[in-house]
N, C-alpha and C positions, 0 to 999 in steps of 0.2 A: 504493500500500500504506500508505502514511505516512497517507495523507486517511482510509483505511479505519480505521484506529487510533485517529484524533483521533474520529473519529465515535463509537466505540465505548469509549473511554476517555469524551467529554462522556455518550454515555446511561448509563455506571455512575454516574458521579456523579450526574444527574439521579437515576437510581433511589436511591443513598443519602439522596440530599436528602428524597425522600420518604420514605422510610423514617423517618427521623428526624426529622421533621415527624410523621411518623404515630404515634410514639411519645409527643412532647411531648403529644400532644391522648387519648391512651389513659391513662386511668386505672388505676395499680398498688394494690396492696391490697401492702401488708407483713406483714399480718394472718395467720396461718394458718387452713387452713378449719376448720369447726367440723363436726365428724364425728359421723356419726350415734350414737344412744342405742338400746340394743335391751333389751329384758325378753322374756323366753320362760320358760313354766309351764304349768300345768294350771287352766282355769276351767270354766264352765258349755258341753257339747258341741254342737258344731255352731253356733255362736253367732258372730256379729260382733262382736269386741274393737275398741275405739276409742280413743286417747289423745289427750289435751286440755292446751293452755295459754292460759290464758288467758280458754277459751271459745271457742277454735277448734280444729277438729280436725286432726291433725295425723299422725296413725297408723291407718291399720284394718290388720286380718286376722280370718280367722273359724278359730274354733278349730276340729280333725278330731272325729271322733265319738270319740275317746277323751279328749276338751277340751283336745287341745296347743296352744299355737299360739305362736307367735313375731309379734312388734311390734316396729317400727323406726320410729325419730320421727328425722326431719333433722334438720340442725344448720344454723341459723342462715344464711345465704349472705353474707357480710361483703363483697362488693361491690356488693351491689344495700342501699343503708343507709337508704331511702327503704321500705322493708314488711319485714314482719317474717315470714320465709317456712320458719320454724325454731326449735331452740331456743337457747338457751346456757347455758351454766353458770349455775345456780342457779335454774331456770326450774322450775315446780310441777309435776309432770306429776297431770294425773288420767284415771281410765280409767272405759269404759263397758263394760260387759256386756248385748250387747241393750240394751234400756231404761234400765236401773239404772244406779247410780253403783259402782263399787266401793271399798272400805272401803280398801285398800290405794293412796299413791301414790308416785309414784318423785322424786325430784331431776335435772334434767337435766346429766349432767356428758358434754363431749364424749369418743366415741369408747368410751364403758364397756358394759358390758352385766351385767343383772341376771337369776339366777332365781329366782322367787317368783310362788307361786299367786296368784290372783285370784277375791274372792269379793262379792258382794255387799254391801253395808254395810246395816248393819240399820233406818239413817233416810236417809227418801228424800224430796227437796223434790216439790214439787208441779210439773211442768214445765208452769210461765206460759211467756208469751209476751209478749215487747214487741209491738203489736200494730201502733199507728200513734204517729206524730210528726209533732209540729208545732212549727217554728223562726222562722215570722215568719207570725205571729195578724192579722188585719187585724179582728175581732170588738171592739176597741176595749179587749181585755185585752191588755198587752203581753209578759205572762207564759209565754213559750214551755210545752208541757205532751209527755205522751205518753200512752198508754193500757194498760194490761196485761189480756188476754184470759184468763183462765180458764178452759182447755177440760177440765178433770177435771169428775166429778161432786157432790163434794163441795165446800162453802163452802172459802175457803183465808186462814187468815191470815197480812196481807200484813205483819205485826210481824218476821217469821223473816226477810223481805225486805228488800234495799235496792239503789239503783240503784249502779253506779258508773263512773267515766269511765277513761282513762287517763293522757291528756294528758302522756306522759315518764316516769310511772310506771305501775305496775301497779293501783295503788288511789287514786284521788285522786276528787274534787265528789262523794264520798258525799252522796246522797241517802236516807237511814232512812224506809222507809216502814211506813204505820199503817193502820189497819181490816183491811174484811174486803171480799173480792172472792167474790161469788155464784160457783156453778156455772152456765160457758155464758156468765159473762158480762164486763162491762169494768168496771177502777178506773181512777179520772180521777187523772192526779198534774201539780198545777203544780209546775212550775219560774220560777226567775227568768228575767227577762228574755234572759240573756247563758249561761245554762246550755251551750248548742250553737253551735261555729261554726256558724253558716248556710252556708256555702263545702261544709262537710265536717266528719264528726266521727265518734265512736262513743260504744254506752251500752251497759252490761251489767246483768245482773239476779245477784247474789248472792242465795244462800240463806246466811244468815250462820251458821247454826246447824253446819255444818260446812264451809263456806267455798267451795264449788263454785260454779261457773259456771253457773244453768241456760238464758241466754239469753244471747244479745248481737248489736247491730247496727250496720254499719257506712254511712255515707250518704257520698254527696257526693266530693270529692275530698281528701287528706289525703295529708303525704308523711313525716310525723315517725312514730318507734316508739318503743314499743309498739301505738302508735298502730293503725297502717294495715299490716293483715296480709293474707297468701292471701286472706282470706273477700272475694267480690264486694261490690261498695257500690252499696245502692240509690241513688236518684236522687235529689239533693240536694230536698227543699221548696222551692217560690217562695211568691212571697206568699203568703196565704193559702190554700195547699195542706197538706195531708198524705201524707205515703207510706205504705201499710198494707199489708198482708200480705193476698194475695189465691191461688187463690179462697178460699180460707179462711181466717178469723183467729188461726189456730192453724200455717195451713201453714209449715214451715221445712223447707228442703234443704242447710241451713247454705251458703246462695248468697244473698246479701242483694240481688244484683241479677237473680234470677229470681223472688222471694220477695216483693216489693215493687212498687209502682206510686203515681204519684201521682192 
């Protein structure tokens, strides 16, 4: 009985020890979670509502035929601190109606809820497209560049435009872009040399004119935020490759690694 005891007394310990072993190598968050954001109102009926930070979307619902709808944007997941899969306090929110941008947008504060219609805004960017990238040129130019596609009908001036990165912040290696990009067709923009990590990066298109997001793409591997959110990442460029948006140069499913190809 004694021998039966020691045995069983040695595997509680054993199991403590793991236990506590298993603890040391687990990761604690002191943090508390960051709790969802909700707005619910009256917009445009039968419509998909969409909320956006950043230029990643982060909310849908489609409003009933009397235009209700209710929208809920997650909050932030403070143990995965490697992508950015939420919001947090002070985060821009912007919404879509259908197509449109709307005129109206919220602040993300955790855990709050807002109500307030939603209507279209009365100026609306042209929705470019980053189309292709290129981060190591073997062409004998060493100036990394990218292309923006124009699938409207009308010319688009590319003045109201500029590119921009986030690298830790939400606005940082603006790029201010100039001319004019035809309908149906491509503007060439270099960059300097070192504009893109080649490993991994991302690049957005602002419409500056009211500050929305109408693009953005994510490539490669990346583990810093604002950085590196939900949206999928296309496949980093080798040497002299590009990754471009196929079958169409306009296609987007806000999935940059089904959206993409080199």
């Amino acid at each position: 009985m004694n021998e039966i005891k020691k045995k069983m007394n040695m595997g509680a310990s054993v199991v403590i020890v793991v236990l506590m072993l298993t603890m040391l190598f687990i990761p604690l968050s002191n943090a508390a979670p960051i709790q969802p954001f909700e707005r619910s109102g009256t917009t445009t009926a039968n419509t998909v509502v969409t909320a956006w930070i950043d230029g990643v979307q982060y909310g849908s619902n489609t409003s009933d035929a009397s235009g209700n709808f209710v929208i809920s944007i997650d909050g932030d997941d403070v143990d995965t601190t490697d992508v950015k899969d939420g919001g947090v306090n002070g985060d821009v929110i912007t919404y879509m109606i259908g197509g449109s941008f709307a005129k109206e947008t919220d602040t993300f504060t955790s855990g709050s809820s807002v109500t307030g219609d939603l209507s279209v805004a009365g100026t609306q960017p042209a929705m470019l497209k980053i189309s292709k990238i290129v981060t190591q040129p073997n062409d004998g130019n060493n100036n990394q560049c990218l292309y923006i596609y124009n699938p409207t009908s009308s010319a688009v001036d590319l003045s109201a435009y500029q590119l921009e990165k986030d690298d830790g912040a939400y606005v940082s290696s603006v790029v201010p872009l100039s001319g004019t990009v035809a309908a149906g067709d491509y503007a060439y923009v270099e960059l300097t040399s070192s504009y893109f990590n080649t490993a991994g990066d991302e690049v957005k298109l602002n419409f500056t004119t009211t500050g929305v997001i109408v693009d953005r793409v994510e490539f490669g591997t990346q583990s810093a935020v604002p950085d590196n959110t939900i949206m999928g990442d296309a496949p980093a460029p080798g040497s002299g490759e590009e990754i471009y948006r196929t079958p169409n140069p306009d296609t987007d499913t806000d999935d940059c690694s089904a959206d993409f190809t080199t």
